[in-house]
C-alpha positions in Angstrom: -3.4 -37.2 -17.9 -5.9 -34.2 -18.4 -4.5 -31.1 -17.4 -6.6 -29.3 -14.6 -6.2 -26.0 -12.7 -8.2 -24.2 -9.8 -7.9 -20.6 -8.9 -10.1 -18.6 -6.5 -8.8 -15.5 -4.8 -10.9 -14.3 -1.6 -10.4 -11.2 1.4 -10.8 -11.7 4.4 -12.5 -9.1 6.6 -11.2 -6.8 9.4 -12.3 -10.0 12.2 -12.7 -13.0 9.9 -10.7 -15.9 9.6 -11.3 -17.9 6.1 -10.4 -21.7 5.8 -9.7 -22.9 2.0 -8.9 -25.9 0.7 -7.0 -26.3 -2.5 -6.9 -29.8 -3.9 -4.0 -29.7 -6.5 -4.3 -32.1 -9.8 -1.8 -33.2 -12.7 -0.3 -30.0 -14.1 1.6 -29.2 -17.1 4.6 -27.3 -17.8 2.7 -24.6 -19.7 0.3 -24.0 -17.3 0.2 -21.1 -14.3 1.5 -22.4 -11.0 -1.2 -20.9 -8.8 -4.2 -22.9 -7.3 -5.3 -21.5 -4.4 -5.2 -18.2 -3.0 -6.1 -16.3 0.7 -5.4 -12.8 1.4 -5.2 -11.5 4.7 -5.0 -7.8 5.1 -6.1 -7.6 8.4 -3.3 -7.5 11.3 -5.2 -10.2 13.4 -6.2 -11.9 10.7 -5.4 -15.9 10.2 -5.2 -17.3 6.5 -5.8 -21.2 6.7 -5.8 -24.0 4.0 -4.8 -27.0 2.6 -2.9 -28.6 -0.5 -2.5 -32.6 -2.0 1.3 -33.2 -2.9 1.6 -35.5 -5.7 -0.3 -38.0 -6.2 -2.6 -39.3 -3.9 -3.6 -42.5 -4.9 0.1 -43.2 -4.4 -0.7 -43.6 -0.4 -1.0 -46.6 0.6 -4.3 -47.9 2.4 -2.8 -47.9 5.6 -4.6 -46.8 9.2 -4.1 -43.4 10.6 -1.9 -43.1 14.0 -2.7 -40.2 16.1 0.0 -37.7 16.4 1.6 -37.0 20.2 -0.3 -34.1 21.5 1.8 -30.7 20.7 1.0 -28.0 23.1 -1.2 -24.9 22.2 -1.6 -26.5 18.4 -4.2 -24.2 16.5 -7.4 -26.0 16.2 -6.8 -25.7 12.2 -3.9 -27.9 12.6 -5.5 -30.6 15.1 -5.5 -33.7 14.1 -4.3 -36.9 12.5 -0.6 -36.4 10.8 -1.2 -39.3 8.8 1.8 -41.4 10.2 2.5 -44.6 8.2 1.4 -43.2 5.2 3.9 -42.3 2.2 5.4 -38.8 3.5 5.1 -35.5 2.3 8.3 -32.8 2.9 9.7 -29.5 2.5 12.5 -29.8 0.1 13.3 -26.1 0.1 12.6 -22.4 1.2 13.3 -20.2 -0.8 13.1 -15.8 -0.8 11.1 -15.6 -4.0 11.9 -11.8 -4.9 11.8 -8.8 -2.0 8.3 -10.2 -0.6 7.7 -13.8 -0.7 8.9 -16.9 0.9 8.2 -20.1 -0.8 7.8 -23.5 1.0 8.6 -26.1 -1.6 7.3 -29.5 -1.2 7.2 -33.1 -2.3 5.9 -36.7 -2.2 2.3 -38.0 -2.1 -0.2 -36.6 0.3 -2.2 -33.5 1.6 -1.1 -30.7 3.3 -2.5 -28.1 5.6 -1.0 -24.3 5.9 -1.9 -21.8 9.0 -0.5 -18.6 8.8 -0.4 -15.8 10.9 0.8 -12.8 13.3 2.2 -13.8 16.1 3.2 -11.3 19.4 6.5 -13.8 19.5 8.2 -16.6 18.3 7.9 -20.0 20.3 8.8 -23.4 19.0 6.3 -26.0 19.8 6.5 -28.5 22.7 8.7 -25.4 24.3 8.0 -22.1 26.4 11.6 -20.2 25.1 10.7 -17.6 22.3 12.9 -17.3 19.2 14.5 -13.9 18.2 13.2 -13.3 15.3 14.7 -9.9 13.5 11.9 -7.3 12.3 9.1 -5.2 13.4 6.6 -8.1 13.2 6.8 -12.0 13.4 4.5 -13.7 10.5 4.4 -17.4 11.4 3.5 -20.4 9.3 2.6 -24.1 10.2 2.6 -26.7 7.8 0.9 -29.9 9.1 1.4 -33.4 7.5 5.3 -32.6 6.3 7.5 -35.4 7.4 10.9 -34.8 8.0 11.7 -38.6 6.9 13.1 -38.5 3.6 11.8 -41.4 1.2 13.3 -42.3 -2.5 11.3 -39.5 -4.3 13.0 -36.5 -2.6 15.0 -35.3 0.3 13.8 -32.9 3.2 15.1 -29.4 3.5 18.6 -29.5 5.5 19.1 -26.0 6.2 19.7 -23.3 6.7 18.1 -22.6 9.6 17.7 -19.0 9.5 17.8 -17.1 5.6 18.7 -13.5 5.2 16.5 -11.0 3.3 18.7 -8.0 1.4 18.6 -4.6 2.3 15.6 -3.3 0.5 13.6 -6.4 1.0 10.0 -6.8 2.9 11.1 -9.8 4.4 13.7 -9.6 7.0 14.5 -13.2 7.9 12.9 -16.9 7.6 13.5 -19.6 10.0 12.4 -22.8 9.1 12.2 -25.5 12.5 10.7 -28.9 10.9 9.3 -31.1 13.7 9.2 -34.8 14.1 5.7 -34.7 15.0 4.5 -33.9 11.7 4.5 -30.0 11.8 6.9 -27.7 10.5 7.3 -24.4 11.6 8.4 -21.0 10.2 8.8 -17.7 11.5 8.9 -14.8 9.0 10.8 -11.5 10.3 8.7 -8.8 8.5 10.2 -4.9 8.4 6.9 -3.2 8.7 4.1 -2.9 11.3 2.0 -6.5 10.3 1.2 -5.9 6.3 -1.2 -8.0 4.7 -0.2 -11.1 3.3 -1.3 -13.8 1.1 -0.9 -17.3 0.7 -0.8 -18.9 -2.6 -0.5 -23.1 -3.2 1.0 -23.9 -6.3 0.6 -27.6 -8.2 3.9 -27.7 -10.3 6.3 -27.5 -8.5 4.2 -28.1 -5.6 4.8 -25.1 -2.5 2.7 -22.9 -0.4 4.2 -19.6 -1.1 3.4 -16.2 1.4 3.9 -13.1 0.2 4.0 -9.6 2.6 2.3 -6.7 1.2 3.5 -3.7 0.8 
């Protein structure tokens, strides 16, 4: 298969909000991991945007069931969370240095990210706020993961909560994957709401969110 690659890398401004959508093709070894790109260095800003995970011609035709409603969804993440279609996980999360957080994912399907400041830490479908460690909560949605394994790979089991060292920008990342079709993670950054960005990567496929410093 011909190798392809995308890259575009945008700011957002002190009130905007930026939606991008990263489609992510076959991809060799050789090749850089990034696709897609959004930078937020705003504190209220929101970074938003969307990957495909493997193949998609590998879903089958099959109709879209709508999701149960989730209270207070962002209006990014509204929308089908294409049930009965082959599923898309998070395999792993993973502290990718003293700054970044990397979502990995896998099987056949697309993707969308949200990701942004949050005064606390709330599950969905609940009112009781999470303790999150740090001086600001950085929170990321991921809609259209499964947490149904299938034969291709097998969802994220834990932990839960993952430590950052000493000296890192990134406290602690809880990771709260949702039947529904949303999964949830709550950065805990040291530092008064940094800027961020939000890179999609093709191979291995994973939306990866770094804190600035």
């Amino acid at each position: 298969m011909h190798s392809s690659r995308r890259s575009a890398s945008v700011t957002l401004s002190a009130a905007g909000l930026l939606v991008i959508g990263g489609l992510a093709g076959c991809s060799d070894g050789d090749l850089a991991r990034e696709v897609d790109e959004v930078s937020a260095n705003t504190n209220y800003s929101t970074a938003t945007g969307s990957l495909v995970v493997g193949d998609p011609f590998a879903v089958p035709p099959t109709a879209v069931v709508p999701p149960a409603v989730i209270p207070e969804l962002p209006p990014s993440l509204d929308g089908p969370r294409y049930s009965g279609m082959s599923p898309v996980g998070v395999t792993d999360v993973v502290l990718d240095g003293p700054s970044a957080v990397e979502y990995r994912l896998a099987g056949n399907g697309p993707v969308s990210y949200t990701v942004r400041y949050v005064d606390e830490a709330v599950r969905y479908a609940t009112s009781e706020p999470v303790a999150i460690p740090g001086k600001s909560v950085l929170q990321v949605d991921l809609s259209g993961a499964s947490t149904e394994s299938d034969d291709s790979f097998t969802s994220y089991a834990g932990p839960g909560r993952i430590a950052g060292s000493a000296d890192s920008a990134v406290v602690s990342v809880d990771f709260l994957a949702d039947p529904g079709g949303i999964s949830q993670s709550f950065i805990g950054v040291g530092t008064d709401r940094p800027g961020f960005t939000v890179t999609t990567t093709a191979e291995p496929a994973a939306v990866i969110v770094t804190i600035g410093s």
